[in-house]
mmJSON file of the N, C-alpha and C atoms, coordinates in Angstrom:
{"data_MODEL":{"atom_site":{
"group_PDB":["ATOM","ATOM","ATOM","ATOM","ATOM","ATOM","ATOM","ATOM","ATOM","ATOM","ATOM","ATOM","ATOM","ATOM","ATOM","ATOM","ATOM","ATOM","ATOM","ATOM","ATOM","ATOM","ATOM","ATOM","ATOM","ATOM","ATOM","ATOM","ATOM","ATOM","ATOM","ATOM","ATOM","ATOM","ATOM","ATOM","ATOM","ATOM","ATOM","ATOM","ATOM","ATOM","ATOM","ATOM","ATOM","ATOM","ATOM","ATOM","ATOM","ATOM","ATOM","ATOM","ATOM","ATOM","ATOM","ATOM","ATOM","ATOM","ATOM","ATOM","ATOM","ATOM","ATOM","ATOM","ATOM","ATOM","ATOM","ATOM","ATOM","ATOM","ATOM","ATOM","ATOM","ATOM","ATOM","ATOM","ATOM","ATOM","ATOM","ATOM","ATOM","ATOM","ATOM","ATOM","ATOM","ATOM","ATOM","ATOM","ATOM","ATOM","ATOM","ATOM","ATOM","ATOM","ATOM","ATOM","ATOM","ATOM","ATOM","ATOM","ATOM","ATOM","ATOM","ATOM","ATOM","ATOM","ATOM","ATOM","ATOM","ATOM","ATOM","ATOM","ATOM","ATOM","ATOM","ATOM","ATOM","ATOM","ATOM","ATOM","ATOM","ATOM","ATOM","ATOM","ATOM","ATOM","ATOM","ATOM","ATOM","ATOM","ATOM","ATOM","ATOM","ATOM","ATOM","ATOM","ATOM","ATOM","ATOM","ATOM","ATOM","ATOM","ATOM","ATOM","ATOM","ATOM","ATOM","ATOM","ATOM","ATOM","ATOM","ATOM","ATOM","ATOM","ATOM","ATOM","ATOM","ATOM","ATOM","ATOM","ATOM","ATOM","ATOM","ATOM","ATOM","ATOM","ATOM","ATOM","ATOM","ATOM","ATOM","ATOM","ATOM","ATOM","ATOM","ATOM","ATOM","ATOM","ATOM","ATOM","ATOM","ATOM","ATOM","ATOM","ATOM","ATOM","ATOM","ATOM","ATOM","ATOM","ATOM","ATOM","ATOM","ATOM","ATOM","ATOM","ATOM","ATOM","ATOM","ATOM","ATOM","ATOM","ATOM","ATOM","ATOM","ATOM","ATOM","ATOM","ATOM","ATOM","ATOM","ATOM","ATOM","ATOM","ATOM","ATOM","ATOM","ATOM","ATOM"],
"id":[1,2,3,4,5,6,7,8,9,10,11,12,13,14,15,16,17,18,19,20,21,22,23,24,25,26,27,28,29,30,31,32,33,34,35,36,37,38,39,40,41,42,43,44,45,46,47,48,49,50,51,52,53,54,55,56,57,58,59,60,61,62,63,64,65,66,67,68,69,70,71,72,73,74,75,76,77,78,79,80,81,82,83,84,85,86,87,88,89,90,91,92,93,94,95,96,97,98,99,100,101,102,103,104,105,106,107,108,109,110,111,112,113,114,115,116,117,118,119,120,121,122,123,124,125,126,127,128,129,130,131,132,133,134,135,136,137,138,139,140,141,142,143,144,145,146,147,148,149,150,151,152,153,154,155,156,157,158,159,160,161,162,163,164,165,166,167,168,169,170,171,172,173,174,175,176,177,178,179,180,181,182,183,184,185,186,187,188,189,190,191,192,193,194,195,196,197,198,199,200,201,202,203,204,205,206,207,208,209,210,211,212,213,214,215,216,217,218,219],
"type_symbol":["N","C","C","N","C","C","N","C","C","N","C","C","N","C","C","N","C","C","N","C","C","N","C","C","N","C","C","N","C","C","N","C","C","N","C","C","N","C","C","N","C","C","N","C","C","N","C","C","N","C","C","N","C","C","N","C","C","N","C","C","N","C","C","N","C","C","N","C","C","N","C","C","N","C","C","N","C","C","N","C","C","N","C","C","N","C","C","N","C","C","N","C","C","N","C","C","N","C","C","N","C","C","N","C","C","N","C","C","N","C","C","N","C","C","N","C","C","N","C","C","N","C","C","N","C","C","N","C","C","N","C","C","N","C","C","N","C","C","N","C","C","N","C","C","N","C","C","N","C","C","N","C","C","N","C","C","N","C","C","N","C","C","N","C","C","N","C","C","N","C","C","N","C","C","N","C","C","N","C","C","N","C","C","N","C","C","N","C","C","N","C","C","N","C","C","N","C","C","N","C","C","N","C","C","N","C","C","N","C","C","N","C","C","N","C","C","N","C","C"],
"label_atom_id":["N","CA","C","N","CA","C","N","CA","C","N","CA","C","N","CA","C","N","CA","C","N","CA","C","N","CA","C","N","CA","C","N","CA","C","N","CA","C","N","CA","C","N","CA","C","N","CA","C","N","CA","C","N","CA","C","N","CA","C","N","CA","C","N","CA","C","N","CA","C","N","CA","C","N","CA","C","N","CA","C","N","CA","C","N","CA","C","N","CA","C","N","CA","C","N","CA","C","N","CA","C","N","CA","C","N","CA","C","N","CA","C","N","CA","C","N","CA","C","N","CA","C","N","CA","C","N","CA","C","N","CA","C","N","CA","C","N","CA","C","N","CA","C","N","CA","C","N","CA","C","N","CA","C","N","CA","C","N","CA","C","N","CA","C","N","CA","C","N","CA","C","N","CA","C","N","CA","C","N","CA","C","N","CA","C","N","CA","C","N","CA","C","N","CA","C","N","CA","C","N","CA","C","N","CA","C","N","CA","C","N","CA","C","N","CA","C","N","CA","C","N","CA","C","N","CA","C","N","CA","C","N","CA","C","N","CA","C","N","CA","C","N","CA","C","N","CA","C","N","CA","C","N","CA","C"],
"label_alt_id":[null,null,null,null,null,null,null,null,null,null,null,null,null,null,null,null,null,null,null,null,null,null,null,null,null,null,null,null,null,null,null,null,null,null,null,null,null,null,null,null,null,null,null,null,null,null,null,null,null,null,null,null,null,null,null,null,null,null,null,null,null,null,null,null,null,null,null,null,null,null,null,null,null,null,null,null,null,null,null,null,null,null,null,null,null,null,null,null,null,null,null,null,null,null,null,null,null,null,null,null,null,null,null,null,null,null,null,null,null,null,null,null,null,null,null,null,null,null,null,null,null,null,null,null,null,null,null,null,null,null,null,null,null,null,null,null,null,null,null,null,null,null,null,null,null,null,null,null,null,null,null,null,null,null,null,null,null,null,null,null,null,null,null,null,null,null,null,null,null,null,null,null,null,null,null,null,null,null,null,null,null,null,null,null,null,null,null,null,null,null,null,null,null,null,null,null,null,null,null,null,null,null,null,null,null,null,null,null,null,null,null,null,null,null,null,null,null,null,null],
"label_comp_id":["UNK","UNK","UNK","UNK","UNK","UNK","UNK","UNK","UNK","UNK","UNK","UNK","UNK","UNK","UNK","UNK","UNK","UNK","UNK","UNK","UNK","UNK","UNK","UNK","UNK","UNK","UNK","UNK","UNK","UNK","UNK","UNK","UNK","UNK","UNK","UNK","UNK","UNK","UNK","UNK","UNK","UNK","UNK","UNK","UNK","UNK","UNK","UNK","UNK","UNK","UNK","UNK","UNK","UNK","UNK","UNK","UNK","UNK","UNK","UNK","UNK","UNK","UNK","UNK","UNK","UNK","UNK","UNK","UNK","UNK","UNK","UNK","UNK","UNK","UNK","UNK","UNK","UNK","UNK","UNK","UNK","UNK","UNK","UNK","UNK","UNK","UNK","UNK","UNK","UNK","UNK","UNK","UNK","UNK","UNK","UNK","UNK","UNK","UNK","UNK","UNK","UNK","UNK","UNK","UNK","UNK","UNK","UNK","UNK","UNK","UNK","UNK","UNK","UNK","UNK","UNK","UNK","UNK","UNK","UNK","UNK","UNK","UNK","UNK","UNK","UNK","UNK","UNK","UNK","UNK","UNK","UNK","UNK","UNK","UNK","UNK","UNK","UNK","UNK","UNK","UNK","UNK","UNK","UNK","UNK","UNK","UNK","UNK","UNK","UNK","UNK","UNK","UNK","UNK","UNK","UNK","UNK","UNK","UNK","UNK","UNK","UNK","UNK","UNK","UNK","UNK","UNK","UNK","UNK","UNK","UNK","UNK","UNK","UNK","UNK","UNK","UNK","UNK","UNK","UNK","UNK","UNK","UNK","UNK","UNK","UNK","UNK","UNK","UNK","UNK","UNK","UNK","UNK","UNK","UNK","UNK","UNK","UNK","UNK","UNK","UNK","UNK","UNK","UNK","UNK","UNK","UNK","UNK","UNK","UNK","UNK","UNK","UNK","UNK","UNK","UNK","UNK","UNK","UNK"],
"label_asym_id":["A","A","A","A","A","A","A","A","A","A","A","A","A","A","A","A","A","A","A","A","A","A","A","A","A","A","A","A","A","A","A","A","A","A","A","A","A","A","A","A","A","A","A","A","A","A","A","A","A","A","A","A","A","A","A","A","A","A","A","A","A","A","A","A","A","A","A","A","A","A","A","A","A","A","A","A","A","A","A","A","A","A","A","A","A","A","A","A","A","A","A","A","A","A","A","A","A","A","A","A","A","A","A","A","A","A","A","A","A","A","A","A","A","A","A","A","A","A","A","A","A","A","A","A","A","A","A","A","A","A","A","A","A","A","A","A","A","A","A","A","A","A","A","A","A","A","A","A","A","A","A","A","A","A","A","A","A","A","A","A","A","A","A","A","A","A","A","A","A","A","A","A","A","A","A","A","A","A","A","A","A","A","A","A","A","A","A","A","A","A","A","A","A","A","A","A","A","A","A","A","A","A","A","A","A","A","A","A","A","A","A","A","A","A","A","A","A","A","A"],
"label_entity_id":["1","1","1","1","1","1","1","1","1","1","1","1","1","1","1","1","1","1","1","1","1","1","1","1","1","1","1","1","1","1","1","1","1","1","1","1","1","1","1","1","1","1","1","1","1","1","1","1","1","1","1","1","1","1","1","1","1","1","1","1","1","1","1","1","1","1","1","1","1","1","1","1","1","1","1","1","1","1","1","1","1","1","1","1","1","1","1","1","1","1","1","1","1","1","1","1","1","1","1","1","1","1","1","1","1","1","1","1","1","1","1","1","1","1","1","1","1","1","1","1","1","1","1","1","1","1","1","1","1","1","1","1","1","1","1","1","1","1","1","1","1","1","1","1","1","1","1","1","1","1","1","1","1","1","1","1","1","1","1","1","1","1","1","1","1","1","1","1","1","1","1","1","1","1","1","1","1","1","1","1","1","1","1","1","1","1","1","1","1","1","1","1","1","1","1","1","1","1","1","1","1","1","1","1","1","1","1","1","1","1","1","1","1","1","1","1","1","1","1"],
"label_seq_id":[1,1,1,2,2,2,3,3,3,4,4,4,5,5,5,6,6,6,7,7,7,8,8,8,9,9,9,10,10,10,11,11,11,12,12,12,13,13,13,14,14,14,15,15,15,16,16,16,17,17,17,18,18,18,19,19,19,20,20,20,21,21,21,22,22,22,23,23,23,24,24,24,25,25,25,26,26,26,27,27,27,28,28,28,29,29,29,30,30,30,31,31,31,32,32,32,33,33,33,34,34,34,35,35,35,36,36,36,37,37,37,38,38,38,39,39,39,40,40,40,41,41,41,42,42,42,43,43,43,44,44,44,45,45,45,46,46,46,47,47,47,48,48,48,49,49,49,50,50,50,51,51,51,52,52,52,53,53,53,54,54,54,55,55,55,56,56,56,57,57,57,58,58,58,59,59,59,60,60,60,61,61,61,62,62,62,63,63,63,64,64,64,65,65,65,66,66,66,67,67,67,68,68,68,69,69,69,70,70,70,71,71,71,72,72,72,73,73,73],
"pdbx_PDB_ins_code":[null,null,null,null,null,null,null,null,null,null,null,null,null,null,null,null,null,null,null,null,null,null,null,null,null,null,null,null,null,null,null,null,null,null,null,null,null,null,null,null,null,null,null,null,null,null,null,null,null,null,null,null,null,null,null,null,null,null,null,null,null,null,null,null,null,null,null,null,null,null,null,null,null,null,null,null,null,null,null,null,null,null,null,null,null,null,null,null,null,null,null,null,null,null,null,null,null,null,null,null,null,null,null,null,null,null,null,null,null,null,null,null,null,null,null,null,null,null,null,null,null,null,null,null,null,null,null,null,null,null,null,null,null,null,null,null,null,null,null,null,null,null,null,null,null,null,null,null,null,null,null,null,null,null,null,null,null,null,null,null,null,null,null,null,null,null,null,null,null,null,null,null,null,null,null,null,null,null,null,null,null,null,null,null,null,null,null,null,null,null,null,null,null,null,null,null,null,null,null,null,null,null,null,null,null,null,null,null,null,null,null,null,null,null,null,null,null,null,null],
"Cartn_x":[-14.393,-14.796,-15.245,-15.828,-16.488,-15.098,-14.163,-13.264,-12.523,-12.769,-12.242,-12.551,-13.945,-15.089,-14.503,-14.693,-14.917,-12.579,-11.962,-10.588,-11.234,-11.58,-11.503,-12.302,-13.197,-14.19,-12.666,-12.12,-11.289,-9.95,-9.841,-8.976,-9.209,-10.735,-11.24,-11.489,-12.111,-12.299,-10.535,-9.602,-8.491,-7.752,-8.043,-8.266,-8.547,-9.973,-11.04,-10.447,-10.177,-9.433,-8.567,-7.44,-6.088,-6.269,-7.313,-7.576,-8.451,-8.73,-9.339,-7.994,-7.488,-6.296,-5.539,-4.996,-4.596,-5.104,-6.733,-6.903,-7.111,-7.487,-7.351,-6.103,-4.738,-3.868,-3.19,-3.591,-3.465,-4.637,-5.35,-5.951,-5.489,-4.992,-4.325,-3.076,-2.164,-0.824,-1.346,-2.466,-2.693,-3.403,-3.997,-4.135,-2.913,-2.167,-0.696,0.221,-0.006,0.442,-0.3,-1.337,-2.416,-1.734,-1.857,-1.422,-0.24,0.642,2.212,2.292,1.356,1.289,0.974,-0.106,-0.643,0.368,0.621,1.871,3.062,3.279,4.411,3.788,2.852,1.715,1.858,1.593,1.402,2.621,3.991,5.255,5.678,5.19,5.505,4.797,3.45,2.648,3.265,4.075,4.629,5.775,6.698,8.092,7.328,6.306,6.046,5.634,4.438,3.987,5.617,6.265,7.977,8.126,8.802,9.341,8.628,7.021,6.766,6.173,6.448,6.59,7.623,8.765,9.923,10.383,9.72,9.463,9.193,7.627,7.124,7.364,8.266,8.578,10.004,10.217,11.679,11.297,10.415,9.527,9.053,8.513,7.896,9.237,10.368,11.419,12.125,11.901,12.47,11.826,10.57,9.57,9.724,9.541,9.934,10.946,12.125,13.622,13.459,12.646,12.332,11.537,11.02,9.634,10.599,11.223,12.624,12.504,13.762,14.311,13.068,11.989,11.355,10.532,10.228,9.813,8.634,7.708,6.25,6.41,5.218,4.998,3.356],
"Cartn_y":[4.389,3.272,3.731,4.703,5.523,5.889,6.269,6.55,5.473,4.432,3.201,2.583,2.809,2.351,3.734,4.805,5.756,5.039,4.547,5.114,3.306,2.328,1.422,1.518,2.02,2.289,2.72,3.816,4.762,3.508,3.471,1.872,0.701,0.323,-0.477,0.187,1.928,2.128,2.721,2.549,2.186,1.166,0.383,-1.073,-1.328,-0.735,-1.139,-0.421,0.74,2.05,1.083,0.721,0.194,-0.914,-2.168,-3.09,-2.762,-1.6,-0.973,-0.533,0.239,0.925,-0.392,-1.489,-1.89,-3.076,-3.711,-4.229,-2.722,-1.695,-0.779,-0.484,-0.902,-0.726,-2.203,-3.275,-4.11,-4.312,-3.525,-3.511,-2.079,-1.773,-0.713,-1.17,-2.029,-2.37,-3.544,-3.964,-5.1,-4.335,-3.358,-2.43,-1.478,-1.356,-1.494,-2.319,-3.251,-4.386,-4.426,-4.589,-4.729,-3.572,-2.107,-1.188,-1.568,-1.876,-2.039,-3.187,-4.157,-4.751,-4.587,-3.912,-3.364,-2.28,-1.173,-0.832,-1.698,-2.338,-3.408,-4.178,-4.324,-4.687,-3.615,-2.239,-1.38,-0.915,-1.135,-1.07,-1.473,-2.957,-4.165,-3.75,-3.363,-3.306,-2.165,-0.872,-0.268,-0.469,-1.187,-1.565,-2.495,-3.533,-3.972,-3.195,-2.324,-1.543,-0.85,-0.172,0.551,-0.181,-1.686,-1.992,-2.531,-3.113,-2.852,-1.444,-0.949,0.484,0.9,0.397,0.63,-0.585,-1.68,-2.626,-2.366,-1.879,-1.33,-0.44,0.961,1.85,1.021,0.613,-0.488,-0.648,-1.831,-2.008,-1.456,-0.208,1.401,1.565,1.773,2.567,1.408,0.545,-0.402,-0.821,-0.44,-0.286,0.846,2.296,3.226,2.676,2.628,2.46,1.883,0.473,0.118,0.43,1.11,1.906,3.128,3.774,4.993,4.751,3.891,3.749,3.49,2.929,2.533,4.02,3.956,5.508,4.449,5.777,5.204,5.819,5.194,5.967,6.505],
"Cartn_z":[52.364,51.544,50.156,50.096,48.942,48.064,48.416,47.82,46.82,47.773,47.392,45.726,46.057,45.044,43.704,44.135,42.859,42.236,42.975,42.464,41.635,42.945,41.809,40.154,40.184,38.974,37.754,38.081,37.644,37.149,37.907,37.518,36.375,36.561,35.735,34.346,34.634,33.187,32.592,33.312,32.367,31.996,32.345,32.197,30.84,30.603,29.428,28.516,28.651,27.945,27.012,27.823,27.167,26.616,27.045,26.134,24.656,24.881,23.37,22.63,23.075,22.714,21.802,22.416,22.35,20.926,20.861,19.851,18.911,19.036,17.964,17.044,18.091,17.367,16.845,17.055,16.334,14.935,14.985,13.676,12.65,13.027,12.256,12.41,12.599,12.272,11.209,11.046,10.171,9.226,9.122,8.196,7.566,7.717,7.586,6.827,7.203,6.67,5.05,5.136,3.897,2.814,3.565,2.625,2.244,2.592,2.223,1.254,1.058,0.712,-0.753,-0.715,-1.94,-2.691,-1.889,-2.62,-3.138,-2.494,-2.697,-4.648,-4.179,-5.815,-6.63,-6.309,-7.41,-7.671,-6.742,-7.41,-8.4,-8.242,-9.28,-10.447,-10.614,-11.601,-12.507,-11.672,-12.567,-12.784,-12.85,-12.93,-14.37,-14.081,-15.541,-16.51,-16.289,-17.023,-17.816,-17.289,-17.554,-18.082,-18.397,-19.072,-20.388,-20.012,-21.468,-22.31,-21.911,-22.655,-23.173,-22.959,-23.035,-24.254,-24.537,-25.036,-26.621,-25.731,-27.433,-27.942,-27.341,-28.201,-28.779,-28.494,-28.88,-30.35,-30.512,-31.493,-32.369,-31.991,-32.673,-33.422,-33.048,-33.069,-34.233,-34.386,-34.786,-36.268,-36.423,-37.207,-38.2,-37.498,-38.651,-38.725,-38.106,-39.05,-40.432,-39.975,-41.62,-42.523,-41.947,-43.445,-43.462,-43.003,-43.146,-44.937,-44.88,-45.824,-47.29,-46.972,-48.249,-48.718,-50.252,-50.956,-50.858,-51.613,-51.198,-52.379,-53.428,-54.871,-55.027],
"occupancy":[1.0,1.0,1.0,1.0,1.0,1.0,1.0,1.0,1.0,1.0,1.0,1.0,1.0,1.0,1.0,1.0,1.0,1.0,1.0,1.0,1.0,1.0,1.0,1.0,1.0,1.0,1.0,1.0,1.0,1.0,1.0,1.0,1.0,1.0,1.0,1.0,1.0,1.0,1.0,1.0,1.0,1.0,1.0,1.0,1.0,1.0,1.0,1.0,1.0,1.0,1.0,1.0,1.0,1.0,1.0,1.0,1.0,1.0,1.0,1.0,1.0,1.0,1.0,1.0,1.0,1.0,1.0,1.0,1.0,1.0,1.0,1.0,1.0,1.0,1.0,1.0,1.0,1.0,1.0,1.0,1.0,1.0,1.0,1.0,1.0,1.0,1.0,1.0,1.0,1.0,1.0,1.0,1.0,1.0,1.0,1.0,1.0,1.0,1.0,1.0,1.0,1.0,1.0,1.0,1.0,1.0,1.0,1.0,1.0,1.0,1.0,1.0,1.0,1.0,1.0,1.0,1.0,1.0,1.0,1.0,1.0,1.0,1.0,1.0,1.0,1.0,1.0,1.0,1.0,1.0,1.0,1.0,1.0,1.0,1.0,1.0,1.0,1.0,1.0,1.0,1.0,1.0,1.0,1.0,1.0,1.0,1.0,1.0,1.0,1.0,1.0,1.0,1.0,1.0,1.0,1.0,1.0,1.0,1.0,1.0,1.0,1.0,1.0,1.0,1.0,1.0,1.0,1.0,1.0,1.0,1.0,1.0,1.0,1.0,1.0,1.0,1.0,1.0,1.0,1.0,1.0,1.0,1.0,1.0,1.0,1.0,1.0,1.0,1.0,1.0,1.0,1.0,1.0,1.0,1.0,1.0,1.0,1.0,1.0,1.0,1.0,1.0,1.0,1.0,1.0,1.0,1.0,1.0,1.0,1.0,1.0,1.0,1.0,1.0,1.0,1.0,1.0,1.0,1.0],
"B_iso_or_equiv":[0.0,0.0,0.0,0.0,0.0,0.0,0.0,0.0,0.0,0.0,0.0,0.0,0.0,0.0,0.0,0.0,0.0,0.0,0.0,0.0,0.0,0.0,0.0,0.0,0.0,0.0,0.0,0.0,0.0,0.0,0.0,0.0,0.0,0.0,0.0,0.0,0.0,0.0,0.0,0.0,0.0,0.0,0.0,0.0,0.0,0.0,0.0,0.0,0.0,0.0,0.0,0.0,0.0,0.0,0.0,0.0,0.0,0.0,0.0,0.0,0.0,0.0,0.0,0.0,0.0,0.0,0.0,0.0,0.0,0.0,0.0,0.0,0.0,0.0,0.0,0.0,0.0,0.0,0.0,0.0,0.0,0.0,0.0,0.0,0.0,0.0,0.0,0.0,0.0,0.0,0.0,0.0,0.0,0.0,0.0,0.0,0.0,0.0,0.0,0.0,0.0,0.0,0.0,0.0,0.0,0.0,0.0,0.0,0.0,0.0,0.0,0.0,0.0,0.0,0.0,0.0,0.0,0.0,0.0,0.0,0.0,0.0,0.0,0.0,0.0,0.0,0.0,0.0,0.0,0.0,0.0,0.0,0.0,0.0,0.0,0.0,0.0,0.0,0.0,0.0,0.0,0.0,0.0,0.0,0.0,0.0,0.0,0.0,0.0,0.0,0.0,0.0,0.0,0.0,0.0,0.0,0.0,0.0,0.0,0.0,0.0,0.0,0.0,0.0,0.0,0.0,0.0,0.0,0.0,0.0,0.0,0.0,0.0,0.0,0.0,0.0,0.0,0.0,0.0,0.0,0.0,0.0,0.0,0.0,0.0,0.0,0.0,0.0,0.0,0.0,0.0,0.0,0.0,0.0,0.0,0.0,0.0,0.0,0.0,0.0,0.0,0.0,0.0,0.0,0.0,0.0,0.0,0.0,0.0,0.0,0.0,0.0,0.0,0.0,0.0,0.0,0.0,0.0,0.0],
"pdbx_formal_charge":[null,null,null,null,null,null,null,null,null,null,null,null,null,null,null,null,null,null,null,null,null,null,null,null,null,null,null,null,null,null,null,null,null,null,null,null,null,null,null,null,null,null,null,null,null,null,null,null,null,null,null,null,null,null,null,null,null,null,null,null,null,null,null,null,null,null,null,null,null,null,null,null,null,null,null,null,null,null,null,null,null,null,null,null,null,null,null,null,null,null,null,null,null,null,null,null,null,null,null,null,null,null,null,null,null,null,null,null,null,null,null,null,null,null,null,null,null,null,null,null,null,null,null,null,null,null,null,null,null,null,null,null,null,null,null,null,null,null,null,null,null,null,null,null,null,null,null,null,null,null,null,null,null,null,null,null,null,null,null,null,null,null,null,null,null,null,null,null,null,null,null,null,null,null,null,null,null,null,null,null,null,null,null,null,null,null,null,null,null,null,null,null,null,null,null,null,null,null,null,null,null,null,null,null,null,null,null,null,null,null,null,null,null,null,null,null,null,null,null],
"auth_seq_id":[1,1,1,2,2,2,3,3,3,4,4,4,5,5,5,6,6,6,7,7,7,8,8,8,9,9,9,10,10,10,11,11,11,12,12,12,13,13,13,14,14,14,15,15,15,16,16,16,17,17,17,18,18,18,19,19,19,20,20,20,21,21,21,22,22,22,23,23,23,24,24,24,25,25,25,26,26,26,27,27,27,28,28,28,29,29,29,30,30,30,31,31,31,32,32,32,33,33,33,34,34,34,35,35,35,36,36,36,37,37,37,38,38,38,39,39,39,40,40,40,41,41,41,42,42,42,43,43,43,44,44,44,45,45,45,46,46,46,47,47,47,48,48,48,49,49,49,50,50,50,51,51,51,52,52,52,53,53,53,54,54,54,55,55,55,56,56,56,57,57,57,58,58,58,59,59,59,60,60,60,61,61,61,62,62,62,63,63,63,64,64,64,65,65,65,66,66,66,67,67,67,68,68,68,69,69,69,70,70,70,71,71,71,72,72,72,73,73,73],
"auth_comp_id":["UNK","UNK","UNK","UNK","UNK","UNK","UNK","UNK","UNK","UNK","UNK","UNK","UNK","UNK","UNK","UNK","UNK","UNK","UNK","UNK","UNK","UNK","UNK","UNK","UNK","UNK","UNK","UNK","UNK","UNK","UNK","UNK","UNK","UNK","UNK","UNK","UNK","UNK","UNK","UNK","UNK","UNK","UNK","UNK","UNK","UNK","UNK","UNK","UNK","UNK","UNK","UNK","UNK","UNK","UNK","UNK","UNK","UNK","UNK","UNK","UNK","UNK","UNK","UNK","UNK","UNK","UNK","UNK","UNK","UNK","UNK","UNK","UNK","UNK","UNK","UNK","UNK","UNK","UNK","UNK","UNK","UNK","UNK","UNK","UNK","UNK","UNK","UNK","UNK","UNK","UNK","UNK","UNK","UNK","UNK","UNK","UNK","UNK","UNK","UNK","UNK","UNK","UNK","UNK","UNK","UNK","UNK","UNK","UNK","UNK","UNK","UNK","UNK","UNK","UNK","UNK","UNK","UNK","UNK","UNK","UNK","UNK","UNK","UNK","UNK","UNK","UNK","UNK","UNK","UNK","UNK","UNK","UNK","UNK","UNK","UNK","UNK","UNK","UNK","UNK","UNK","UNK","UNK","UNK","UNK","UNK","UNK","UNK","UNK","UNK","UNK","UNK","UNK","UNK","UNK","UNK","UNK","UNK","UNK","UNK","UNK","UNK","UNK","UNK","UNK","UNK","UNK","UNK","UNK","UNK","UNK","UNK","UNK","UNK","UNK","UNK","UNK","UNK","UNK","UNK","UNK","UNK","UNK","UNK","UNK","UNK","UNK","UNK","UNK","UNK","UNK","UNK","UNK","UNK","UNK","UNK","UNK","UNK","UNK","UNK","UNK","UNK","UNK","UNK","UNK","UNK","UNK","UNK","UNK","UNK","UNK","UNK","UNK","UNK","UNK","UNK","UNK","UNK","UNK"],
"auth_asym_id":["A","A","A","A","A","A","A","A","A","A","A","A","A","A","A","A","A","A","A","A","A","A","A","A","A","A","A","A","A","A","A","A","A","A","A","A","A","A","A","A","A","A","A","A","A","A","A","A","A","A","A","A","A","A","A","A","A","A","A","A","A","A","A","A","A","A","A","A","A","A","A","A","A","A","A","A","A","A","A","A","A","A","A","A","A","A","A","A","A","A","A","A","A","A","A","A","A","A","A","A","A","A","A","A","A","A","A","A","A","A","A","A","A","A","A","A","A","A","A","A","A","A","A","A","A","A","A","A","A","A","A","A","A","A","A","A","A","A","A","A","A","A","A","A","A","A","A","A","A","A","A","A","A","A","A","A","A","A","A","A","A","A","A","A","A","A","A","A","A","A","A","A","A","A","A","A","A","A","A","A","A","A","A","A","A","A","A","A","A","A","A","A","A","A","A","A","A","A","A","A","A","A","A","A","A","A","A","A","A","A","A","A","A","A","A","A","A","A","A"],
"auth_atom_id":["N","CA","C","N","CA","C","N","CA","C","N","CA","C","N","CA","C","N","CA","C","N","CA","C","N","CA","C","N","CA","C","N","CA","C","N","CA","C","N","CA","C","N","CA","C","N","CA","C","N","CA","C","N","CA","C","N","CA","C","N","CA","C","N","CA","C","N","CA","C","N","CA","C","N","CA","C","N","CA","C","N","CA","C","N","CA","C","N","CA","C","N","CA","C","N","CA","C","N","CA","C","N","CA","C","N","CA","C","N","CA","C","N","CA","C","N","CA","C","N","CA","C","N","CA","C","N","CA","C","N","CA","C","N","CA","C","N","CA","C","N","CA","C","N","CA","C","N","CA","C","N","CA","C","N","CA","C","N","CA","C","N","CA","C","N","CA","C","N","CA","C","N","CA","C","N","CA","C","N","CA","C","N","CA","C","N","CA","C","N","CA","C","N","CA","C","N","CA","C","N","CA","C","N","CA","C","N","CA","C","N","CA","C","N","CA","C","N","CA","C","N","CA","C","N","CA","C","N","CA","C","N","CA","C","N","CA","C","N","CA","C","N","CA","C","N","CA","C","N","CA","C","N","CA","C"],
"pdbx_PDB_model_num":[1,1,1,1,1,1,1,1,1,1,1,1,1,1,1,1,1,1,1,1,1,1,1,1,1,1,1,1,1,1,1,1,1,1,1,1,1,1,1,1,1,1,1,1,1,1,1,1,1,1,1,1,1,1,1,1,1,1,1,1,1,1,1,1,1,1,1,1,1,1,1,1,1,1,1,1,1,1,1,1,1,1,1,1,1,1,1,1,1,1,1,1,1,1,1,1,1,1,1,1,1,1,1,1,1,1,1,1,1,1,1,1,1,1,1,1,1,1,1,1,1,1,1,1,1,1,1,1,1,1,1,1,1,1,1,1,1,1,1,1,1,1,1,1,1,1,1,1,1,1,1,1,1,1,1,1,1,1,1,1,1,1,1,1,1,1,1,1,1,1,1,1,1,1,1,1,1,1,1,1,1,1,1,1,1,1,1,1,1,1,1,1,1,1,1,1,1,1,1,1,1,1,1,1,1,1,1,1,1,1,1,1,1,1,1,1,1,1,1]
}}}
């Protein structure tokens, strides 16, 4: 009977085990999610950042051209 008792215990605490296991890893797949998310943001933020940089040296570039040509006295 004793045996019974120690396998059921052993049973239950894997039981408890795997229902931890289990919300632990649904909070780290939703922590997951969050990160990817945010990268997914800081992709974007540099794809804008790139192109206006790319923008204003446009501009820059577009600028000397025209003071190039003028003499300064």
């Amino acid at each position: 009977m004793e045996m019974f008792k120690t396998f059921e215990e052993k049973i239950s605490f894997a039981v408890e085990k795997v229902k931890a296991l289990k919300e632990e890893k649904t909070g780290l797949e939703e922590k997951i999610k969050e990160l990817e998310n945010t990268l997914k943001q800081k992709d974007l933020d540099i794809e804008k950042l790139t192109s206006e940089k790319t923008f204003i040296k446009s501009q820059i570039e577009d600028l000397l051209n025209e003071v190039e040509p003028v003499e300064l006295n």
